[in-house]
C-alpha positions in Angstrom: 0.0 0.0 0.0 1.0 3.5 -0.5 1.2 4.3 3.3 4.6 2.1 2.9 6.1 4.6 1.1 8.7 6.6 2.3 7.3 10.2 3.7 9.6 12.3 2.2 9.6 11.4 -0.9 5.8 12.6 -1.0 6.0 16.0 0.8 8.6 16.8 -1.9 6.4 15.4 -4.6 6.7 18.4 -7.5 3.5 18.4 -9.2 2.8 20.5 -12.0 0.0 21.1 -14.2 1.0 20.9 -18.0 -2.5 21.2 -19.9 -6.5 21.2 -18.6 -9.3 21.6 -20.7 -13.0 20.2 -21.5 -13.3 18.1 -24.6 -15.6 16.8 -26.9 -14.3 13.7 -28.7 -15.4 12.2 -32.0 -14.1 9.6 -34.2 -11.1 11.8 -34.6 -9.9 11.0 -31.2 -8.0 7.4 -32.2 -4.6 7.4 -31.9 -2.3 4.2 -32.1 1.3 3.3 -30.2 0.8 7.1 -27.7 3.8 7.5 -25.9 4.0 10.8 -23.0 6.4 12.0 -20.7 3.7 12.8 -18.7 0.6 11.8 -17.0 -2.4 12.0 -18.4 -6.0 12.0 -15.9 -9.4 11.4 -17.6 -12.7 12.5 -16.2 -15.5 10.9 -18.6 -19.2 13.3 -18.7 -20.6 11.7 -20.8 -20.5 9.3 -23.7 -17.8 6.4 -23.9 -14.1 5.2 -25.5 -11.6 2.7 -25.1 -8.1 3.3 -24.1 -5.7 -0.1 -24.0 -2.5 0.2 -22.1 -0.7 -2.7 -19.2 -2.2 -5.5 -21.7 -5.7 -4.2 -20.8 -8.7 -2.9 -22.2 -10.2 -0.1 -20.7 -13.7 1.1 -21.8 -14.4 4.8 -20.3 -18.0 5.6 -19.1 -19.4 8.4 -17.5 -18.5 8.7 -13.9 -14.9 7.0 -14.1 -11.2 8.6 -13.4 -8.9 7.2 -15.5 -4.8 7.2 -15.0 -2.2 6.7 -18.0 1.3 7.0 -16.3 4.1 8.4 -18.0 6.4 6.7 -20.7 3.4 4.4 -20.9 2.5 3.0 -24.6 -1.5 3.2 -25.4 -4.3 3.2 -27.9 -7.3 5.0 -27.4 -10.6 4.8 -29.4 -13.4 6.9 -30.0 -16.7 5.2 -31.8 -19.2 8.2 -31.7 -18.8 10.6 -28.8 -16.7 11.2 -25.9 -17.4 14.3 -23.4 -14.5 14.4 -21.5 -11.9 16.2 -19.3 -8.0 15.8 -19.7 -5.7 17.0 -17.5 -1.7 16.4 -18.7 0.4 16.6 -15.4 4.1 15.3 -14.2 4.6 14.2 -10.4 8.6 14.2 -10.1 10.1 13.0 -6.9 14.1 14.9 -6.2 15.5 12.3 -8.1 13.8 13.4 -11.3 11.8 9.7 -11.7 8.1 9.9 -12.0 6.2 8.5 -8.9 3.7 7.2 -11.1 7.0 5.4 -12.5 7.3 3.5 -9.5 3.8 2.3 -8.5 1.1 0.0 -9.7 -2.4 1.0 -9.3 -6.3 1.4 -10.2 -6.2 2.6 -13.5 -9.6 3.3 -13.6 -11.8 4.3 -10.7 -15.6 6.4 -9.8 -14.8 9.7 -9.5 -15.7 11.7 -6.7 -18.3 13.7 -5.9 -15.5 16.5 -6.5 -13.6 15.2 -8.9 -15.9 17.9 -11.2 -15.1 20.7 -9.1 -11.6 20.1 -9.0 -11.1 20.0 -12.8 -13.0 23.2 -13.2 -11.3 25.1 -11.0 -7.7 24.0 -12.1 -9.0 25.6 -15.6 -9.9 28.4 -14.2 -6.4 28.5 -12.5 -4.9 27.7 -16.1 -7.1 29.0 -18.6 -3.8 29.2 -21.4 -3.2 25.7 -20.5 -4.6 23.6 -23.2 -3.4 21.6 -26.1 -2.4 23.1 -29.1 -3.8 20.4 -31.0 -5.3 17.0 -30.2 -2.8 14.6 -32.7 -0.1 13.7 -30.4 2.1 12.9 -33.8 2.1 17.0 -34.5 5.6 18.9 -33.8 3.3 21.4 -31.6 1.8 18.7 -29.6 5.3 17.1 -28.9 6.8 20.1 -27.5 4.4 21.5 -25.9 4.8 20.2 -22.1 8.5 21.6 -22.5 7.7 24.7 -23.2 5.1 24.5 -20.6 7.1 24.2 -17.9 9.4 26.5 -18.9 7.2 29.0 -18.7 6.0 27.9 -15.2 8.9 30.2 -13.4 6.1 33.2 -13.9 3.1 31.4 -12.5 1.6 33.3 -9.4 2.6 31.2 -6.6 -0.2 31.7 -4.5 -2.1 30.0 -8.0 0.4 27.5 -8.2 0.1 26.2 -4.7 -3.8 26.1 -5.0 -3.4 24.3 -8.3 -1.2 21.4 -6.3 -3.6 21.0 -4.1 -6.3 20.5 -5.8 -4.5 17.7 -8.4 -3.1 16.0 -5.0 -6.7 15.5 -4.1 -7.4 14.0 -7.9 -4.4 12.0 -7.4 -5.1 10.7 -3.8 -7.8 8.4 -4.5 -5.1 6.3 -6.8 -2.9 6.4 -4.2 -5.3 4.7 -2.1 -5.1 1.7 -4.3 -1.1 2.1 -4.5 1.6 -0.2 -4.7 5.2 -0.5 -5.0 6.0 -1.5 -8.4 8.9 -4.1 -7.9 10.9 -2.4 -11.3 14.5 -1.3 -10.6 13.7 2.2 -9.9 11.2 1.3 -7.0 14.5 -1.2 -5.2 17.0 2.1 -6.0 14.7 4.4 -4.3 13.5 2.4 -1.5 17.2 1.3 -0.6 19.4 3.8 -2.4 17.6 7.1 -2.8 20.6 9.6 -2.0 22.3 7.3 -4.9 19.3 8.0 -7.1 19.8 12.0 -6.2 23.2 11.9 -7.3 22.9 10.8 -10.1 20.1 13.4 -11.0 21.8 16.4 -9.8 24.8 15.3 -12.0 23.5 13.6 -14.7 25.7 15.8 -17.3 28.8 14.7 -15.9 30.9 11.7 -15.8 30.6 9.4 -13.4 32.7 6.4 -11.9 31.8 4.3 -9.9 33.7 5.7 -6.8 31.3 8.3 -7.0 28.4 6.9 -6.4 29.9 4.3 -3.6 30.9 7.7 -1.9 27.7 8.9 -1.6 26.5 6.0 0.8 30.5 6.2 2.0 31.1 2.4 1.1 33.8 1.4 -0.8 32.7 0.3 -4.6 33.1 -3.2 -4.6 31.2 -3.7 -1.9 28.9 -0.9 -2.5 28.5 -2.8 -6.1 28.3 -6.2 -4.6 25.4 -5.0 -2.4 23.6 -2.7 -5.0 23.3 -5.5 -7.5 22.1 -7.9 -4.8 18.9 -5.5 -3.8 18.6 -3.8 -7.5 19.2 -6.7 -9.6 22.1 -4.6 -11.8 24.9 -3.1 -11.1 25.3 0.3 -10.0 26.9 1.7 -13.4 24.5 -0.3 -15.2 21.6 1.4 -13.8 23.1 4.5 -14.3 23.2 4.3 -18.0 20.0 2.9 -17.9 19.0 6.4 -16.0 21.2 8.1 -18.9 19.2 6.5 -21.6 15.2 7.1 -19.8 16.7 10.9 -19.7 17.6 10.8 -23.5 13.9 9.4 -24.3 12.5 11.9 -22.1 14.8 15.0 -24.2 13.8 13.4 -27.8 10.5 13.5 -27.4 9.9 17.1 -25.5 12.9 19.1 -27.6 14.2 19.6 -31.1 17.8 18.9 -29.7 20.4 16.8 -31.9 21.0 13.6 -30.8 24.8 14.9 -30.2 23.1 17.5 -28.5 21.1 14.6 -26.6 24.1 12.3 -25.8 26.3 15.5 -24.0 23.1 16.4 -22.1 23.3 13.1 -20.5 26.6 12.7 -20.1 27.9 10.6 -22.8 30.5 12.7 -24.8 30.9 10.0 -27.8 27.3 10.3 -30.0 28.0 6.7 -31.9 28.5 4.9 -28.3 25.2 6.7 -27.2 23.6 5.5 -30.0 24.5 1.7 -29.6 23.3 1.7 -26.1 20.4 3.5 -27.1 19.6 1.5 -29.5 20.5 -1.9 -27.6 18.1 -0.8 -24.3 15.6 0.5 -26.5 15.5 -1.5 -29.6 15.3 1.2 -32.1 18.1 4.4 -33.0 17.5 7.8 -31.5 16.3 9.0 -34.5 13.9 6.4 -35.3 12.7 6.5 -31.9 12.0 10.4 -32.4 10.2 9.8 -35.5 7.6 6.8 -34.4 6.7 7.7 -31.3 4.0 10.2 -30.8 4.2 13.0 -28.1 
């Protein structure tokens, strides 16, 4: 259950509000292989859809909440009508990873009874937050959660702490269904989260793996003994994993070269990035840029 996790990581929870509006779907709204760097929360009014993600089918009806976690491959299907609102929203913990990244839940619940509320007044909050278009395959669709949030440094703050409260209570009632996911982020953060910060805050740089044994002051063959006996990998594998989810996250949400890419991340030589990209993700950079929507 949620109430396991650690404290901390929730009161430092950075939620942020990318895109709210009130829809009306048609038979426009299907859309194959959707791929986000964000969360995306579904209040059904009225009408109905179906949304497959997690080897499920989902079929939306009036009255439901519905949760698609970030980096999270889906197909979503519109037959006649769908009057719905969509909220896009990102819920980083200090380490940069995605709590949703690191639970499994209730995709689909009943909204509450202010669930309705709670979506009107976070538009009224963010009445310039909507979608520039509704095809996530569109360059303008694609970049737009970037350039949302760097415009987020002027938001009113008094606005800004009103709109986190109000999408905590949204998100709440998934929580309540919440559990760890047992991936290799979820063992890092449970048993190595000051590791998981490090590497984070100096994601750009190289890294040995002295470094990261120093943050836990071990030395690194025991710090690498123990880190692949609780993770499962060892602790410079998972940080080129971490390298790699960073450069998916930058070629979706930026028009950045995949040189560009590979320094951001800290790895200097492009054609090495591009093998391990390539290897963990089973397609090149560029490919990966081109097929996956949003």
């Amino acid at each position: 259950m949620i109430s396991t996790l650690n404290h901390e990581l929730l009161n430092t929870l950075d939620l942020r509000v990318l895109a709210v509006q009130r829809t009306v779907a048609g038979r426009w709204w299907n859309f194959r292989h959707v791929i986000s760097p964000f969360s995306r929360l579904w209040l059904v009014l009225g009408g109905q859809a179906v949304v497959r993600h997690h080897g499920r089918k989902f079929v939306l009806r009036p009255g439901q909440l519905h949760l698609v976690p970030p980096f999270t491959i889906h197909d979503c299907s519109c037959s006649r009508r769908l009057d719905h609102y969509h909220l896009h929203f990102v819920a980083r913990l200090p380490t940069g990873i995605d709590l949703f990244s690191l639970l499994d839940c209730e995709y689909q619940i009943k909204s509450s009874t202010e669930a309705l509320a709670l979506f009107k007044r976070l538009e009224s909050i963010y009445p310039e937050r909507k979608l520039p278009c509704f095809d996530p395959s569109r360059e303008e669709y694609k970049y737009f959660p970037a350039l949302t949030e760097s415009a987020m440094a002027a938001d009113d703050a008094l606005n800004g702490f009103e709109a986190r409260g109000s999408l905590s209570l949204l998100l709440t009632q998934f929580l309540k269904s919440a559990r760890h996911h047992e991936g290799v982020h979820a063992r890092v953060t449970r048993q190595f989260l000051s590791v998981q910060e490090f590497i984070h805050a100096n994601m750009r740089r190289k890294i040995v793996l002295a470094d990261l044994a120093g943050v836990v002051d071990r030395h690194p063959t025991y710090f690498s003994d123990q880190f692949k006996k609780v993770v499962g990998v060892r602790p410079l594998d998972y940080l080129l994993r971490r390298r790699i989810e960073r450069a998916q996250y930058l070629l979706l949400t930026s028009r950045a070269s995949v040189k560009e890419i590979a320094d951001a991340v800290g790895i200097a030589d492009a054609a090495y990035f591009s093998r391990v990209f390539t290897r963990l993700c089973r397609t090149a950079p560029s490919a990966y840029r081109t097929t996956h929507a949003a």
